[in-house]
C-alpha positions, 0 to 999 in steps of 0.5 A, a space after each residue: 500500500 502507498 505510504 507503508 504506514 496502513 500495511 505495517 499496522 497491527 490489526 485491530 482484533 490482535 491488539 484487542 486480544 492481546 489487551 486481554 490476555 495482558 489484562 487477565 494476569 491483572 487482578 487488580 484491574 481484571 479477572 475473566 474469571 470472575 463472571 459475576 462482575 458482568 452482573 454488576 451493570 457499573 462494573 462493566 462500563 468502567 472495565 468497557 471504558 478501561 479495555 477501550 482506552 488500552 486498545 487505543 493506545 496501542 493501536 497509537 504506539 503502533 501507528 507510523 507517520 507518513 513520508 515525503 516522496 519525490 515524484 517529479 522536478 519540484 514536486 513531492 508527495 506525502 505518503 499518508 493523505 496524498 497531498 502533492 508539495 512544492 519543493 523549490 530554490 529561489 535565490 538559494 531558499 528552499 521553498 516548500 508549499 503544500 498545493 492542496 490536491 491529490 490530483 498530480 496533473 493539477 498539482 502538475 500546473 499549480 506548481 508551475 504557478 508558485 514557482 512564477 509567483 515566488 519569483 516575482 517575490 525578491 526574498 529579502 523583503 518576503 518578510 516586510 511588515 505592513 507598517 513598513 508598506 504603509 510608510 512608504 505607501 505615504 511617502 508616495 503620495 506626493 505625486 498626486 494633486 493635492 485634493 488626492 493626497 488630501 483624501 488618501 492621508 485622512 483615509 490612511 489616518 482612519 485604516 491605521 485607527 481601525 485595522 484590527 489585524 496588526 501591523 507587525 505581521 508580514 504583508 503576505 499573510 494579509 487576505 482578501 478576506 482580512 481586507 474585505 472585513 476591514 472594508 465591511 467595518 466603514 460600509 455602513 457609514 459610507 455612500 458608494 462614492 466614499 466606499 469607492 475610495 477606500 476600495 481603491 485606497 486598498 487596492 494602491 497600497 497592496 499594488 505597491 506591495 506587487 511593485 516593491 516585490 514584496 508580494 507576488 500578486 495583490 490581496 486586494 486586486 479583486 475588490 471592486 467598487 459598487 455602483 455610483 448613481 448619476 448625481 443631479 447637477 445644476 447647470 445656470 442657462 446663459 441668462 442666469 449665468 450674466 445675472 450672478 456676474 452682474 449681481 457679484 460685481 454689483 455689491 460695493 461694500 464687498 472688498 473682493 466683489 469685482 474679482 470674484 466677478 472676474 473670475 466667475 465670468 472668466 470661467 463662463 466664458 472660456 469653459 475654465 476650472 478653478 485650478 486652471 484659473 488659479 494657474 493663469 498667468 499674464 504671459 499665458 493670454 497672447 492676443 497676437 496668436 489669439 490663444 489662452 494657455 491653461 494647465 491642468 493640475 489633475 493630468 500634469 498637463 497644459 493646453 491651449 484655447 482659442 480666445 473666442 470672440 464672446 471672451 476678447 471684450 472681458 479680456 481687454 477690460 482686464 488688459 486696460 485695467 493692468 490685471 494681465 502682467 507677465 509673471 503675476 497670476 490674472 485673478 486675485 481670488 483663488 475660488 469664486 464658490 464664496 460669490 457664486 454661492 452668496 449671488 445664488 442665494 440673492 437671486 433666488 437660484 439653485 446653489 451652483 457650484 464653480 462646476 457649473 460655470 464650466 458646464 454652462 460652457 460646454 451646454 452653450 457650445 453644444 446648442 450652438 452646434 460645436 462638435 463634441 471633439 471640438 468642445 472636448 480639445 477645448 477642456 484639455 481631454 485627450 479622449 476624441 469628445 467621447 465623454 463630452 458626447 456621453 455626459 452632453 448627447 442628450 442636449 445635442 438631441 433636445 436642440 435638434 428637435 427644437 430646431 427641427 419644429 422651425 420647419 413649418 408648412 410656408 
């Protein structure tokens, strides 16, 4: 038999009559000869219980373990259960990994796997703890806009308040079933959005851990995000838009009035985000060429825009004003949401956000028949206008129609 360890044991009924015959010399603990103790109901169960706990015993002391086997290149077999092993060097270290089949051919691919994961494991670090991944998983954050690294160090902050499996332990003994907990710990008191973040917050930090070497695939590779409903967002028609810029340059007792105005009514008219407008410098506005230079924070990117013909009278009053000079930024206040929201609120409008400035923009352009390309090169995308088309087409639909009903019988 495979392993020799069943084929050497003592059968059951030798060892239970060999503890009998020892017994029957044992007059203190039994005497077959004695027939009446069989007539005593609790004399017997106490000898039953006795001879079993005897029989057992030896059928332990004569029992054997199992052995490893070698059976092929790297892979080996226990002789008592069957369980295929992996047996292999990386850089001069033994690697032994049970496979957990008894199925050679799947033992047979499983192994070819642990050699290429282990591979891609440097050695020296298998043993980093999460504390070390989690410093330098904070030393990168640098690299991303400041809104980011703002949300991944308060959601760091959190995870090292709350992760209940220590810090100490080695990062490749973390699970996904570890991190799924942690994550179904915050679930409660998150919208999906928030619940996304976190999501991908584990997802980068075990990333790094691929990237460094120190695992050789990511725990958190397969959390996924949920299902983030369309938020409604409010977009002023171009009406509504030239009341709040008339409303905030209108307040006299307000020392920041006429440029916040500057600033709200630049982004209407050329379609401009808050960090863009931040990033605005004299020298960034040529008049010769009749192009805007802009940057953009989020993709480390610059793009230029035409000055359109409804933004070149704002630009020359800041021009004959000395607000476009060469090294100074255009605008004096780096948010207009203090204005726009305190204008709204004067106007009786729906509170609109800086955003909102730009989608105005973008609905204007459509309804004036910009292609989506057009509008999208316009906004610094690199995407051809797919996600102008997919967030606008619908306004595309509604003017086409409105146009369409011009068409009347003469």
């Amino acid at each position: 038999m495979d392993g020799g360890a069943e084929g050497s044991r003592t059968p059951d009924l030798l060892i239970a009559n060999e503890t009998l015959y020892q017994l029957s010399y044992d007059p203190n603990q039994f005497n077959l000869n004695d027939l009446q103790l069989f007539s005593q109901p609790a004399i017997f169960c106490f000898y039953t219980a006795l001879l079993y706990c005897k029989v057992t015993g030896m059928k332990s002391a004569h029992s054997r373990k199992g052995e490893f086997r070698n059976v092929g290149e790297n892979l080996c077999r226990y002789s008592s259960n069957g369980i295929y092993y992996a047996r292999f060097r990386i850089n001069g270290k033994l690697i032994h990994r049970s496979l957990n089949t008894t199925d050679r051919e799947f033992a047979k691919r499983l192994l070819k796997e642990e050699i290429s994961k282990a591979g891609r494991i440097d050695q020296k670090l298998a043993t980093t703890p999460l504390s070390e991944l989690l410093r330098l998983y904070e030393e990168r954050l640098d690299q991303y806009a400041p809104k980011t690294v703002a949300t991944r160090k308060s959601i760091l902050k959190i995870f090292k308040e709350t992760w209940k499996f220590g810090f100490d332990v080695p990062v490749k003994k973390i699970s996904t079933g570890q991190i799924e907990l942690w994550l179904a710990s915050r679930r409660a008191k998150m919208k999906n959005a928030t619940y996304n973040e976190y999501a991908r917050f584990v997802r980068h930090v075990f990333g790094l851990g691929v990237k460094l070497r120190v695992l050789s695939s990511s725990p958190a590779a397969e959390i996924k995000g949920l299902r983030v409903e369309a938020p409604l967002r409010t977009t002023p028609t171009w009406d509504q838009f030239q009341a709040i810029v008339a409303n905030i340059r209108s307040q006299k007792f307000s020392d920041t009035a006429e440029d916040s105005a500057d600033l709200v009514e630049f982004m209407g008219l050329a379609g401009g985000g808050t960090a863009e407008c931040a990033n605005l410098k004299g020298e960034h506005i040529d008049f010769a060429s009749n192009r805007i230079t802009l940057y953009r924070q989020k993709t480390d990117t610059g793009f230029s825009i035409p000055i359109f013909p409804q933004l070149l009278p704002f630009l020359k009053r800041l021009e004959a004003a000395g607000k476009i000079v060469a090294g100074q930024p255009v605008f004096r206040v780096a948010s207009p949401k203090k204005g726009l929201t305190a204008s709204c609120k004067r106007l009786e409008l729906p509170p609109f956000s800086p955003r909102a400035l730009r989608r105005c923009f973008i609905t204007r352009a459509v309804e004036l028949g910009v292609d989506f390309k057009t509008i999208s090169s316009w906004q610094g995308h690199r995407d051809g206008g797919v996600l102008i088309a997919k967030t606008y087409s619908h306004l595309r639909n509604e003017h086409s129609e409105s146009m369409a009903k011009r068409l009347t019988p003469s």
